[in-house]
C-alpha positions in Angstrom: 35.3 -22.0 24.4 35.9 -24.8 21.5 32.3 -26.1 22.7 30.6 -22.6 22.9 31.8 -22.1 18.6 31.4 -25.8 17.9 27.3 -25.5 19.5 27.2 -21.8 17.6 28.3 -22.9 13.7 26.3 -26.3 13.7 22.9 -23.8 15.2 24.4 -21.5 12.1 24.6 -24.6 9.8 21.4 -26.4 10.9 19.3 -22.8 10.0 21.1 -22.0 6.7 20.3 -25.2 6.2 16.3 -24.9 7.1 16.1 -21.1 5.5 17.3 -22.4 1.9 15.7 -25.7 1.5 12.4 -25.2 2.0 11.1 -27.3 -1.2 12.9 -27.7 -4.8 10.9 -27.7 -8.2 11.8 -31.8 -8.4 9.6 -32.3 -4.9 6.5 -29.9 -6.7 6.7 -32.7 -9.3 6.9 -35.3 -7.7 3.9 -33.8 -5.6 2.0 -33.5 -8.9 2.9 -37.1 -10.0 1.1 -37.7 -6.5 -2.1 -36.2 -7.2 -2.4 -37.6 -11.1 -0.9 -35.1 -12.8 0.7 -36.0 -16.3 3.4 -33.3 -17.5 5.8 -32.7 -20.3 8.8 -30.6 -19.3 9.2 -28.3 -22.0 10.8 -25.0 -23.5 8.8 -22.1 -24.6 9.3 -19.3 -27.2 12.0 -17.1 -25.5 10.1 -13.9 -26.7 7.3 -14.6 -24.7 6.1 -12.9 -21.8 5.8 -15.7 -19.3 9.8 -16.8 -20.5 11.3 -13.7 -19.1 13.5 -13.9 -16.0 12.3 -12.4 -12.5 13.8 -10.9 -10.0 17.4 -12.8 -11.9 15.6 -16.1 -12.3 14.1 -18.1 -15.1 11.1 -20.2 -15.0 11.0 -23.9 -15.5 8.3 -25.3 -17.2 5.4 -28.0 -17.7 3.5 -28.8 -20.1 0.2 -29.8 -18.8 -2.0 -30.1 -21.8 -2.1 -28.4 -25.0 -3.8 -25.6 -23.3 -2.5 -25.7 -19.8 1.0 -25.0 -18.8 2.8 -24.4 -14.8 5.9 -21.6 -15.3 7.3 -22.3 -12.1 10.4 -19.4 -10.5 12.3 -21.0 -7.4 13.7 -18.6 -5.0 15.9 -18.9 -1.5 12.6 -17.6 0.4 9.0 -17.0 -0.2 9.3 -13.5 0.1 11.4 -13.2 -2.6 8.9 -15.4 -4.4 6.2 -12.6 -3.7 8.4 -9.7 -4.8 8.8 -11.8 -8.3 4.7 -12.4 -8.3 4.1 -8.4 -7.4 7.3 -7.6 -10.1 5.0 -10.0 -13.1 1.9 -8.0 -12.2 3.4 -5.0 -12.5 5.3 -5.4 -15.8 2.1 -7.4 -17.4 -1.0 -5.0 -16.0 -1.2 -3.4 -19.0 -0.9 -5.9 -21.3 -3.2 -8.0 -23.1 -2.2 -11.8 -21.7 -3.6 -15.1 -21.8 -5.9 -15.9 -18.9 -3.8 -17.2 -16.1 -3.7 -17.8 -12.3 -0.8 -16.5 -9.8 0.2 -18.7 -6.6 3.0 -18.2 -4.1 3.7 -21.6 -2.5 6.3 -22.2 -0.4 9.5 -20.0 -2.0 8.3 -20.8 -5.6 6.1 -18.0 -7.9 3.7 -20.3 -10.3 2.1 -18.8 -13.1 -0.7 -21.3 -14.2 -1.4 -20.5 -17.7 -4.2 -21.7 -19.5 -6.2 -20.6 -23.1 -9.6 -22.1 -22.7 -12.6 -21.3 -20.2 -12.0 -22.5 -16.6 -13.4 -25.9 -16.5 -13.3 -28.5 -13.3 -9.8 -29.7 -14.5 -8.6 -25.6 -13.7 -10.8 -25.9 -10.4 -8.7 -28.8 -9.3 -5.0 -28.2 -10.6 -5.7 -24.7 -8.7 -6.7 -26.7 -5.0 -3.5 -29.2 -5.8 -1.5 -26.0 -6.6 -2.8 -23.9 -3.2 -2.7 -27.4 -1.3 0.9 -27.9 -1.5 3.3 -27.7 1.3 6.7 -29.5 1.4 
């Protein structure tokens, strides 16, 4: 009987374990750092749009440029990070907002903001976005 729980909590531990760590906002930068991207961690007006929590979490952001920033939500599962992408389309369809790209990768919602016209620098931080996979 002692084996039978012993077998059933580390199965229970072992997949708590796999279900919540899929991936961490360090590892995307480090992944970036990888694949030449230079980024400033930064703060942004707290009035703006793309500083507001989602679905109880705030983003973390980079600086990428001047013009191009990564606001990056972290969330126990990537459905969770699709409810938080489908939540900021809702709440910003009628607004007027800065051009910007939406990705779901892994459990993380990434809002890749940027306020010039889509050059091959966007091209490529979009494939190194989409391409990731911890």
């Amino acid at each position: 009987m002692k084996k039978i729980i012993s077998i059933i909590l580390i199965t229970l531990c072992l997949f708590i374990a796999f279900f919540f760590y899929k991936g961490s906002i360090e590892g995307f930068k480090e992944y970036l750092s990888e694949e030449s991207i230079e980024f400033n961690e930064v703060s942004i007006n707290h009035k703006s749009t793309l500083d507001k929590r989602l679905l109880g979490k705030e983003p973390h952001h980079l600086e990428i440029t001047s013009e191009d920033f990564l606001h990056i939500y972290k969330y126990p599962s990537k459905s969770l990070a699709q409810m938080a992408r489908d939540t900021f389309i809702k709440k910003t369809e009628s607004m007027d907002m800065v051009s910007h790209n939406l990705y779901v990768v892994e459990d993380m919602f990434i809002i890749y903001e940027f306020h010039r016209e889509v050059n091959d620098f966007n091209k490529y931080l979009s494939e190194i976005i989409s391409e990731y996979k911890k």
